[in-house]
N, C-alpha and C positions, 0 to 999 in steps of 0.2 A: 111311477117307476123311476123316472131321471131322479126323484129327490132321494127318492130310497137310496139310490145307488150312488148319491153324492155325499149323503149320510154317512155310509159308508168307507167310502170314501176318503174322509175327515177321519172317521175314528181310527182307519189304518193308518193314515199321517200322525194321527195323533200316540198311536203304538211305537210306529219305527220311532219318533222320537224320545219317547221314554226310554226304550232299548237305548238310543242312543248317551240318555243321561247312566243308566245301570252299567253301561259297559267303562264309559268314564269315571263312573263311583268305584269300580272295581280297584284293588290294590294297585295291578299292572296301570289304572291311567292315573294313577297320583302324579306324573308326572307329565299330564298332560299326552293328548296322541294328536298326528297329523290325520286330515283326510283319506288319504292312501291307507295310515292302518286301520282306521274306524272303517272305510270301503269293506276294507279287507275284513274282518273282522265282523262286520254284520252281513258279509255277503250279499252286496248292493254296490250303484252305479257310484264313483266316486260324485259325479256331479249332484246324481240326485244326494246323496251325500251331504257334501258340501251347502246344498240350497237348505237343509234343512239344519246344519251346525251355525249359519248367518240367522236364519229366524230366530234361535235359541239364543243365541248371541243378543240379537235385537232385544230379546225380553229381558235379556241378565241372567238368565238360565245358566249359560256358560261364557267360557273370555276365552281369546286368542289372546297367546303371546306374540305381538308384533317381528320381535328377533327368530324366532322357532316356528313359526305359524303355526303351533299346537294349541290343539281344545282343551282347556279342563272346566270342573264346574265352575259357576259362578257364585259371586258371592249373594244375587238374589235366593241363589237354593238354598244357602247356608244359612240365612236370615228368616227362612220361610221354615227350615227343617229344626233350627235350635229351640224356638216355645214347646214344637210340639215333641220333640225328643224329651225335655224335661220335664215335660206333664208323663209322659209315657213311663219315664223312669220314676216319678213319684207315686203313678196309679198302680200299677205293675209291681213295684217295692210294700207299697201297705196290701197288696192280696195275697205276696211270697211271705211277708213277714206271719200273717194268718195265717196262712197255711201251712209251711213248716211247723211253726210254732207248736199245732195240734198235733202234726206228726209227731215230734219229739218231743216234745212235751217238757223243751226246755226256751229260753229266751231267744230270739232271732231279730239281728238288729241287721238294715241296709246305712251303708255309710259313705257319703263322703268326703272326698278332701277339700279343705277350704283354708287353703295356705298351707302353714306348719299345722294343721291340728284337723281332725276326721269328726264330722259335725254328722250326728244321726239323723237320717234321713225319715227311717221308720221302723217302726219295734213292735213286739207281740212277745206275752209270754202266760203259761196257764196259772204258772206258781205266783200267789200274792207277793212274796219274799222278792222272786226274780223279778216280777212287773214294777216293783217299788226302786229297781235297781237301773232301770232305764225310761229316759224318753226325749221324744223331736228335741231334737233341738242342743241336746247335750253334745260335748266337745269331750274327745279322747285323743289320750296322745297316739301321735303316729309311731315312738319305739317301741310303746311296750304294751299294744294292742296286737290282737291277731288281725281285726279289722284295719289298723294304720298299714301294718303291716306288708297287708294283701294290697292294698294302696299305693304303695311304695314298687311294687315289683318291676316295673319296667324305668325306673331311675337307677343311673349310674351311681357309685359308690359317691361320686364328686356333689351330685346335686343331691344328696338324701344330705351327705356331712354340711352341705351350707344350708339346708332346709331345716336341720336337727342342731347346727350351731347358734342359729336365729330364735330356735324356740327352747332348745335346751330341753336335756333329757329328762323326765319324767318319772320318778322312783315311789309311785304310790305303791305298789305291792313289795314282798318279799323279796322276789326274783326278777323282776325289774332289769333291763340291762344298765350297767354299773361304768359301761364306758365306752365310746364309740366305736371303738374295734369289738365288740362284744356284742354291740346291734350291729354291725354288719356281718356280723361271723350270722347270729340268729338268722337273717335275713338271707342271705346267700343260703340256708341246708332251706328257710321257709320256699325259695323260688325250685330249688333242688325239689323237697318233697312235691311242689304243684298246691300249695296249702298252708295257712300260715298259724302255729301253733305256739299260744303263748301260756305258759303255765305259772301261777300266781302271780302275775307279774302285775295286775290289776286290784291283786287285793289277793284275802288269805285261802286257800281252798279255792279260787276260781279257774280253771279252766275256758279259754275260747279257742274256737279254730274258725277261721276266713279267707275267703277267698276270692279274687278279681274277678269284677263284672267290665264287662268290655261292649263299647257301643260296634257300630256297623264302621267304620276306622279302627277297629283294633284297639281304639286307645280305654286305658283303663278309665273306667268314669266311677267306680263305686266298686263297694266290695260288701258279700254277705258275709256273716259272723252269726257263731253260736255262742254262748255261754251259760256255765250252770258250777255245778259245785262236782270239785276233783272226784270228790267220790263216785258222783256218777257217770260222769263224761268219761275219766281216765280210760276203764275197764271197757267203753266202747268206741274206743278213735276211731277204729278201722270205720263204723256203723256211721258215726257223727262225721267224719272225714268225706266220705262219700255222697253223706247227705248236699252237705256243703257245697261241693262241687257242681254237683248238678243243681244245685238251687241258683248257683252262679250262674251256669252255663244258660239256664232256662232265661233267668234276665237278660242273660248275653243276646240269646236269641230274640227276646221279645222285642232288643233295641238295635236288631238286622244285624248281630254278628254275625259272621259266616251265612248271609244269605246271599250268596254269588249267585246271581244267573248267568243262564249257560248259553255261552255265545251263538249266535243260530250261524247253522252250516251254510254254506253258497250256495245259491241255488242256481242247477244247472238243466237245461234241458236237455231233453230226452235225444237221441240223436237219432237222423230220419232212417230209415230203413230203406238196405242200399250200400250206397256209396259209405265208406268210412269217414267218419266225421272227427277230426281230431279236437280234443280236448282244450276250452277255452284258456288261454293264459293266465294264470293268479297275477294280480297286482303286487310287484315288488316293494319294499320299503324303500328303496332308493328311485324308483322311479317319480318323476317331477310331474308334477300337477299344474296343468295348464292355470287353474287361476290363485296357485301360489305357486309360484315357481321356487323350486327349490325348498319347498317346508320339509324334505325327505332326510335333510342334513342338516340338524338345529346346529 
């Protein structure tokens, strides 16, 4: 029974401490948290706390800033988390690329950026014409793709014109943007609509629409695209538009976007019956932590 319960034991050490990584990977700890609000925050003893942000520490798990005394990940997470985030996003991309594909029954490409230029990642399409028209490994420009495009969405106007003056704009189709206030004009209605729509701009009669894939940071890492021939696409954007979106979103997810867990409450005990028991004190953010003193005011 002592082993069982020591068993035990460990695996609940080994829970809070995860908590403790999740709550850190959260947007609010990018900036790193002290003891006091990680206490606060998992609703637990600051010390016990603390004993367990020093272990995590020890392994590289996470780093104290010496000047701030605050937590954030470490960079062993980051090295242990990046292989397998881009096996995920390449196994995850050739099953989305199939299976849209049969949905719509037009091409489906995942893409990413690799410098100035959006290198495909993985393709599917039913039509011989359109499977002839893509594969791994192909290079599109980033202005006058919907896939570069959707890539592009969270750079400033500054960084897309020195990223597009390095590789220079790209006029394989018709409609092609013809000048750099012309790709920013597209690009600004593309982030406006939520979806990025480029018409001929690849070639004659093509239609694509794309849209950002975003890992568990938010950050854009790749983007899905459709394309086919105007005839068909045009008359169904609303249909295809939609598809696209949630084709994203679903990558998004599978690479922990928006999977926040949910901070667990404090736990308080019951108060005895009887005498009135007043309610224990929350831990302030400015109160000082005996073995950092003063990490409450980086």
């Amino acid at each position: 029974m002592a082993e069982a319960g020591e068993g035990d034991e460990r695996s609940a050490s080994w829970l809070r401490a995860l908590t403790v990584l999740e709550v850190l990977g959260e947007p609010s700890g990018a900036g790193g948290m002290g003891v006091v609000e990680l206490a606060c925050r998992l609703g637990r003893d600051k010390s016990q706390v603390s004993r367990m942000l020093r272990a995590l520490a020890t392994a590289g798990y996470v780093e104290r800033d010496p000047r701030s005394a605050r937590y954030r990940l470490g960079a062993r997470l980051f090295a242990l988390a990046a292989p397998a985030v881009d096996q995920r996003l390449r196994s995850e991309a050739e099953a989305l690329v199939e299976r849209e594909s049969s949905r719509l029954g037009e091409r489906v490409e995942v893409t990413i950026r690799s410098g100035a230029v959006g290198v495909t990642l993985a393709t599917a399409a039913l039509d011989v014409e359109l499977r002839s028209l893509g594969w791994v490994g192909r290079t599109v420009p980033l202005g006058s793709s919907a896939a570069g495009r959707a890539l592009l969405f969270d750079h400033t106007d500054e960084a897309v014109t020195r990223l597009l003056t390095f590789a220079g704009l790209d006029r394989a189709g018709p409609a092609a943007p013809r000048s750099l206030e012309d790709l920013l004009g597209r690009l600004q209605e593309d982030r406006r609509r939520g979806w990025a729509l480029a018409r001929e701009e690849s070639g004659q009669d093509v239609v694509a629409l794309g849209a950002p894939v975003r890992d568990a940071s938010r950050r854009i890492v790749a983007a899905v695209s459709v394309s086919g021939p105007g005839t068909r696409l045009s008359p169904a954007l609303s249909v295809v538009s939609a598809a696209v979106q949630r084709a994203a979103d679903e990558l998004s997810t599978a690479l922990g976007h928006g999977v926040v867990p949910v901070p667990r409450r404090p736990h308080r005990r019951a108060p005895t019956t009887g005498a009135r028991v007043p309610a224990p004190r929350r831990a302030h953010p400015d109160d000082p932590h005996p073995e950092h003193p003063g990490e409450a005011k980086p």
